[in-house]
C-alpha positions as CSV (number, residue, x, y, z in Angstrom):
1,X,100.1,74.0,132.2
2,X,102.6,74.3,135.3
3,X,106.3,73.0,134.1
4,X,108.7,73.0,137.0
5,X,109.2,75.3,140.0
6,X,105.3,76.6,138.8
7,X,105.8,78.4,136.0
8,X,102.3,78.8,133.8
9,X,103.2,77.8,130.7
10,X,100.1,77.5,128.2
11,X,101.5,74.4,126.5
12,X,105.2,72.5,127.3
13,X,108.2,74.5,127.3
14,X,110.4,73.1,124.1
15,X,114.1,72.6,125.3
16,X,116.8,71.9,122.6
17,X,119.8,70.1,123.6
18,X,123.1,69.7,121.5
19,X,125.9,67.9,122.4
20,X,127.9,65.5,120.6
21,X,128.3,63.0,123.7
22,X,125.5,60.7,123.4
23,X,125.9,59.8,127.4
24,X,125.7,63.6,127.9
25,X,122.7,63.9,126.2
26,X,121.1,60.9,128.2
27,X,121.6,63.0,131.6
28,X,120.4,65.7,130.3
29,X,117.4,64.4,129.5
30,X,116.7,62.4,132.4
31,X,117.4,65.5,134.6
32,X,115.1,67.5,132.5
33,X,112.0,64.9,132.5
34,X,112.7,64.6,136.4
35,X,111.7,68.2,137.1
36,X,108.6,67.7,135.0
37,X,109.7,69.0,131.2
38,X,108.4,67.1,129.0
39,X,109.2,68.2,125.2
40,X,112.9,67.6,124.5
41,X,114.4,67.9,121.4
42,X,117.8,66.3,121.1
43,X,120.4,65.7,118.8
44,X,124.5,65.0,118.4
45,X,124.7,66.6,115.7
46,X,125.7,69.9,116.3
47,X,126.2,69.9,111.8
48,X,121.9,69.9,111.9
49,X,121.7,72.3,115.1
50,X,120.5,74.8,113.0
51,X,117.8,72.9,110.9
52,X,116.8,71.4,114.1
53,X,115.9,74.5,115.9
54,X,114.8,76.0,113.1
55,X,112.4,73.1,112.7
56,X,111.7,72.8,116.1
57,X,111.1,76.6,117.5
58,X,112.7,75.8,120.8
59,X,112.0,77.9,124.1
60,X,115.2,77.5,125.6
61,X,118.5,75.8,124.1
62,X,121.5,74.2,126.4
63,X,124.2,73.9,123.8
64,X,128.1,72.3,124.2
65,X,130.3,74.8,123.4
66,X,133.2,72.5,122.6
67,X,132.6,70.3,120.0
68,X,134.2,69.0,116.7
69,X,134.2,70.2,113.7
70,X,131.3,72.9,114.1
71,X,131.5,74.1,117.4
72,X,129.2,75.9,120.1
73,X,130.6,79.5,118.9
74,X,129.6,78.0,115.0
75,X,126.1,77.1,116.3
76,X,125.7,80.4,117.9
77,X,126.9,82.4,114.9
78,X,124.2,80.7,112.8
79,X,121.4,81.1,115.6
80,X,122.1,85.1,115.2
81,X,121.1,84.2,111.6
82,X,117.7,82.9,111.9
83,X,116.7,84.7,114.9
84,X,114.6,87.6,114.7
85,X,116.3,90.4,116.2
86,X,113.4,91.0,118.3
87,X,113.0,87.2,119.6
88,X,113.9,86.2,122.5
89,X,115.3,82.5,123.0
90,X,117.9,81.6,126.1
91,X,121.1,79.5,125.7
92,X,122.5,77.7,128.3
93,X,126.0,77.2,127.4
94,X,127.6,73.8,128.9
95,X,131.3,73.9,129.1
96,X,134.5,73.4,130.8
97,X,136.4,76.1,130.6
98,X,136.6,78.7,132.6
99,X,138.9,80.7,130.6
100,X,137.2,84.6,130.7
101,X,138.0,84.8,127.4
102,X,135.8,81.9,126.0
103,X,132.5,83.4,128.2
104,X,133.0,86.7,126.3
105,X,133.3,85.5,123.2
106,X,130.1,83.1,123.5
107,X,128.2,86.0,125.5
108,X,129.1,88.0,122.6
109,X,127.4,85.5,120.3
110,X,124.0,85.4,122.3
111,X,124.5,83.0,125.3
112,X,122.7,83.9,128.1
113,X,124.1,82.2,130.9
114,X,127.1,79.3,131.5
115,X,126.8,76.0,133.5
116,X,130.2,74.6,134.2
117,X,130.9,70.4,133.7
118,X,130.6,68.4,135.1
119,X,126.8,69.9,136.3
120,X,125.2,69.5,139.5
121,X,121.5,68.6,138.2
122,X,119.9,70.7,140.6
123,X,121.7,74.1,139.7
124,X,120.6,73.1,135.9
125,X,116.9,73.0,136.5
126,X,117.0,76.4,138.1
127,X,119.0,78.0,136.0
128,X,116.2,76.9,133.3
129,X,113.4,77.5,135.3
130,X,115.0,81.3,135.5
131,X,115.6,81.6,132.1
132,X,112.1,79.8,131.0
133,X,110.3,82.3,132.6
134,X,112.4,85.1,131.3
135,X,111.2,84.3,128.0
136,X,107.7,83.3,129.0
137,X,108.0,87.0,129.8
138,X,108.8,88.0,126.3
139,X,106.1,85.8,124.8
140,X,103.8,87.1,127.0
141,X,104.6,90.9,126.1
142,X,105.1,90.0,122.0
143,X,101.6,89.0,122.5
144,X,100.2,91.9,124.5
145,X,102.1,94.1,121.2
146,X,100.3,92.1,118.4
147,X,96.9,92.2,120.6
148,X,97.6,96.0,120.9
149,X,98.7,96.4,117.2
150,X,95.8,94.8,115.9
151,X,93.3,96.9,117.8
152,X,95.4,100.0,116.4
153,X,95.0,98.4,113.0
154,X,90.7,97.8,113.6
155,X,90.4,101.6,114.9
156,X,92.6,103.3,112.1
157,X,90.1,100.8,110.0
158,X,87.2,102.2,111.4
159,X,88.1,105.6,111.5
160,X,89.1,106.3,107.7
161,X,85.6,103.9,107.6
162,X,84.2,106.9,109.2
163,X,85.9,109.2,107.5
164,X,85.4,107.9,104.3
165,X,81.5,107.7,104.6
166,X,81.7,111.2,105.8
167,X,83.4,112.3,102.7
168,X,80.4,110.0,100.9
169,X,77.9,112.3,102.4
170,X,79.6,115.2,101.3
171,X,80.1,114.0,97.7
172,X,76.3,112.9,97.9
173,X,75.2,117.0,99.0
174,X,77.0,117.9,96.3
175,X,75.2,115.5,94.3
176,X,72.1,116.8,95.5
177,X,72.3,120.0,94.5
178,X,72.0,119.0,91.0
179,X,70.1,116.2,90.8
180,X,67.2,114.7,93.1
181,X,68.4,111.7,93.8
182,X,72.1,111.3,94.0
183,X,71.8,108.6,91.8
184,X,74.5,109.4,89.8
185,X,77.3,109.0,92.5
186,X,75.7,104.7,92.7
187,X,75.4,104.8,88.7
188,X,78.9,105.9,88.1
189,X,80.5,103.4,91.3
190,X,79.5,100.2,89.7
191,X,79.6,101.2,85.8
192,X,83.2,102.0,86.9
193,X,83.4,98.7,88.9
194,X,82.3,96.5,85.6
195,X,84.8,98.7,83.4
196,X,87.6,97.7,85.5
197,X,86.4,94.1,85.4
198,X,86.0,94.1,81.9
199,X,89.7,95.5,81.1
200,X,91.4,92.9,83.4
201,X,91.5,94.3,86.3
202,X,91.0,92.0,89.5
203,X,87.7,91.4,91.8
204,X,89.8,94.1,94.3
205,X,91.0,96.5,92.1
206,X,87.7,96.7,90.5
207,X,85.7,96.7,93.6
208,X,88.2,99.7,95.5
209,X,87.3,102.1,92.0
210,X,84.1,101.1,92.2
211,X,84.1,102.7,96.1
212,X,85.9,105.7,95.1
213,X,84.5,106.6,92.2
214,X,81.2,108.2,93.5
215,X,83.4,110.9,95.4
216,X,84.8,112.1,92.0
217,X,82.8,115.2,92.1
218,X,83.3,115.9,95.7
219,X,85.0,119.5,94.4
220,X,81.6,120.8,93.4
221,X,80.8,121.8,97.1
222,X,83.4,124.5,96.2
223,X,81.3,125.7,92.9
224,X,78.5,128.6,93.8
225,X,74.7,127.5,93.0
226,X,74.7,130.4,90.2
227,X,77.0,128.4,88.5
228,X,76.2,124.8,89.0
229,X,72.4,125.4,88.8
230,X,73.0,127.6,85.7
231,X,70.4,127.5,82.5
232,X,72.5,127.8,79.8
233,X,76.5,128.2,78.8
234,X,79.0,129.2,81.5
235,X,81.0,132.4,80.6
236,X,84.7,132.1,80.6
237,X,85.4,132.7,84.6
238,X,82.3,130.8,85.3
239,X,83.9,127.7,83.5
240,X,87.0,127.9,85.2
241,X,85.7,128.4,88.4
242,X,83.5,125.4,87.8
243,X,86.9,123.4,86.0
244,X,88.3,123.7,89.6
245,X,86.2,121.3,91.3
246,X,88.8,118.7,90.3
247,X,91.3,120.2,92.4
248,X,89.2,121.4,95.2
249,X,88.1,117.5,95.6
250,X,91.7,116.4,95.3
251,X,92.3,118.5,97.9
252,X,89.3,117.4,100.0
253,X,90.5,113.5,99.8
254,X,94.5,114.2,99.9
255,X,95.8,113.0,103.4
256,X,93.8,109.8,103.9
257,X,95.7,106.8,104.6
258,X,93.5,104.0,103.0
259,X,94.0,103.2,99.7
260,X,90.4,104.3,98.9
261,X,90.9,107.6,99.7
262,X,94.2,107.5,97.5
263,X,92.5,106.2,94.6
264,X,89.4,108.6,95.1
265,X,91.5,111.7,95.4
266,X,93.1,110.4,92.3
267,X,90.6,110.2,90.3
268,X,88.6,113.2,91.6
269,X,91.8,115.7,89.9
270,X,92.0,113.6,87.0
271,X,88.5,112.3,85.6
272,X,88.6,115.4,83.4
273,X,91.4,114.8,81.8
274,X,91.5,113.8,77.9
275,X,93.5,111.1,75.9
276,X,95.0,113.3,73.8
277,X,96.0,115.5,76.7
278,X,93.3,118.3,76.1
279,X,92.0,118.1,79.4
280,X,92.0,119.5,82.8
281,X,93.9,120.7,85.5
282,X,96.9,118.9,84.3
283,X,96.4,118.2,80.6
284,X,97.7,115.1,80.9
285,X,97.4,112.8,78.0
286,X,97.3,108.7,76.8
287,X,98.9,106.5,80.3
288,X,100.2,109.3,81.9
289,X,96.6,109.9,83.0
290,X,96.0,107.4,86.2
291,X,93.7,103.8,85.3
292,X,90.9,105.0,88.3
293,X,90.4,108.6,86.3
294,X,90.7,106.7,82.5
295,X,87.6,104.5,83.4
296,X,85.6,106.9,85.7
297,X,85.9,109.4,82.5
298,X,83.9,107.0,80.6
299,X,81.6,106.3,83.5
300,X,80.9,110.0,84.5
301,X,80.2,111.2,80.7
302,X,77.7,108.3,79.9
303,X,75.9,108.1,83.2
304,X,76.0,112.1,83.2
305,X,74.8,112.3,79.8
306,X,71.6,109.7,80.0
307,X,70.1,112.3,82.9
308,X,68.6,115.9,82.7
309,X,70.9,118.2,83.8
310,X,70.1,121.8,84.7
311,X,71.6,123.5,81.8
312,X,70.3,120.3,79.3
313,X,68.0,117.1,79.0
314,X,69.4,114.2,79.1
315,X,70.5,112.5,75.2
316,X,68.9,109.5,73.9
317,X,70.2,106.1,75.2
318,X,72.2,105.5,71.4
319,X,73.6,109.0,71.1
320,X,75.5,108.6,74.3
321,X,77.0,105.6,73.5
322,X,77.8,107.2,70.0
323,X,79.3,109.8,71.6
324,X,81.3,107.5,73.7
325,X,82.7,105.4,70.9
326,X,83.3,108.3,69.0
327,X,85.4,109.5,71.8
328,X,87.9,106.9,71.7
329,X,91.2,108.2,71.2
330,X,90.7,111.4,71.7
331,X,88.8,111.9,74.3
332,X,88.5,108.4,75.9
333,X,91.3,105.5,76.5
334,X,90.7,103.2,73.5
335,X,90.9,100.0,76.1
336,X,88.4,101.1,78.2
337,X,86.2,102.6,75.3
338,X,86.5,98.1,74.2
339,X,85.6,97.7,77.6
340,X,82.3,99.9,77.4
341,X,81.5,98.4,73.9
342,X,81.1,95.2,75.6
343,X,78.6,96.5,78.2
344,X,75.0,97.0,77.5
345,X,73.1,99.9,79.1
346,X,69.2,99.1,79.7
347,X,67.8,102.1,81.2
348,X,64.9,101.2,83.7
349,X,63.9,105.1,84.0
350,X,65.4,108.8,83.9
351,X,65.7,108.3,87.9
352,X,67.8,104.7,87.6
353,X,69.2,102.3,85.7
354,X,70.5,98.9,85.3
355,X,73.8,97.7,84.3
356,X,74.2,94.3,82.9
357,X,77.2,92.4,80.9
358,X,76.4,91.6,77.6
């Protein structure tokens, strides 16, 4: 809409007026509807001033300065309080004096600009119309920044997207190279997914270790075929060569900025390590191990150990889970170990399964 002098306004300009003569405000507001501005907010009270504008979200205020009991330099003291520092909202101060003294100290507070009383209508509408557009202006560019912010926000959204399905097709080669299906990276997501669930976890925190789980064995693109393909036991450099996969992936998903990538390079250092701290790299033991790598443990050993293997066949569907509950304590965080007991493994085939809640 056009207010006055032409200003494009995409609704009506709101203009707060406080002054505690009633016959003041009157003018005012006949002046103001003259020229075409329509939404006036007015009040006498310069006590509710700041409940008013704060109520109101005015686009311009023309404020008294002398007035009793809470003055114009009171009502712009508590205006520097609810304004954003960053927002931009014009006051027209209406006074008498002249005094230099006065103009500083209210300039100091935030006015913008002084009309001396008794007003000649005329000046009063263009000195609004000037300041109006002023902070059309600053509308308009607080707009253009959280236009401009929120396509920074899509593309960094879309490039760790990127990113992180790169890193997905990594973790998946490496699958590969061991198995014929990658199957293993889906199994251990959403086995992980339902173990957070099932220890009280919510629908989001479950669902983000159930995306980063599947990179947890991202490292192994670091671990020669002789090793990873081996038939039979590793000898002692082997083992540690292969033991470092946890920090090469760490390493590969350090840096990211979603909190996918935090949780998966998390868990990708830590899913080896034990409950009672026998573990690897860190040795870390009980809750000093992170939540994401204490249920992607359990996840990784009983999905890992239902599938041939290179080096072994895969165990019967009980022993796993034997081995599992037997682990609890030791090897496995108790909680999640109850959290596993509670979930039933029906295995469709060696190539895929089905996980279902009991």
């Amino acid at each position: 809409m056009r207010a006055a002098g032409g200003t494009l306004w995409p609704r009506p300009p709101r203009i707060l007026v406080i002054d505690d003569e009633p016959s003041v405000v009157k003018l005012i507001q006949r002046v103001l509807r003259g020229a075409r501005y329509e939404d006036i907010v007015a009040t006498t009270d310069p006590c509710g001033a700041l409940a008013l504008a704060r109520a109101s979200t005015p686009d311009l205020i023309l404020l008294d300065l002398h007035m009793p009991a809470f003055d114009g330099f009171d009502v712009l003291e508590g205006f520097r309080e609810i304004l954003s520092e960053h927002e931009y909202i014009p006051v027209l101060v209406l006074t008498g004096d002249l005094i230099p003294e006065t103009r500083r100290r209210a300039l100091a507070l935030g006015a913008t600009d002084f009309l001396t009383k008794p007003f000649d209508a005329g000046e009063m509408v263009l000195r609004i119309h000037n300041m109006l557009q002023t902070r059309l202006l600053h509308l308009s560019l607080a707009q253009q920044k959280a236009e401009l912010q929120a396509t920074l926000v899509h593309r960094d959204s879309e490039l760790e997207e990127a990113r992180l399905e790169l890193l997905e097709r990594l973790a998946l080669a490496a699958e590969l190279r061991d198995s014929e299906t990658g199957r293993h990276m889906r199994a251990v997501g959403e086995l992980s997914r339902m173990l957070a669930v099932r220890i009280g976890l919510d629908e989001a925190a479950a669902k983000l270790i159930g995306r980063a789980a599947p990179l947890h064995d991202i490292g192994k693109l670091g671990v020669p075929d002789s090793m990873l393909l081996k038939h039979g036991p590793l000898a002692p450099l082997e083992v540690e060569v292969m033991r470092s996969h946890t920090v090469v992936g760490a390493r590969l998903l350090a840096g990211g900025s979603s909190a996918v990538m935090h949780t998966a390079s998390i868990i990708a250092r830590h899913h080896h390590e034990r409950w009672d701290g026998t573990g690897y790299p860190d040795r870390l033991s009980g809750k000093a191990i992170p939540l994401p790598a204490r249920i992607v443990a359990v996840a990784d050993v009983f999905d890992a150990l239902n599938h041939d293997r290179p080096y072994r066949k895969a165990w019967p569907e009980g022993a796993a889970v034997d081995l599992i509950l037997g682990g609890s304590g030791t090897h496995f965080d108790p909680e999640v170990v109850e959290a596993f007991r509670s979930i039933e493994y029906i295995a469709a085939s060696h190539e895929g399964g089905m996980l279902c809640a009991v």
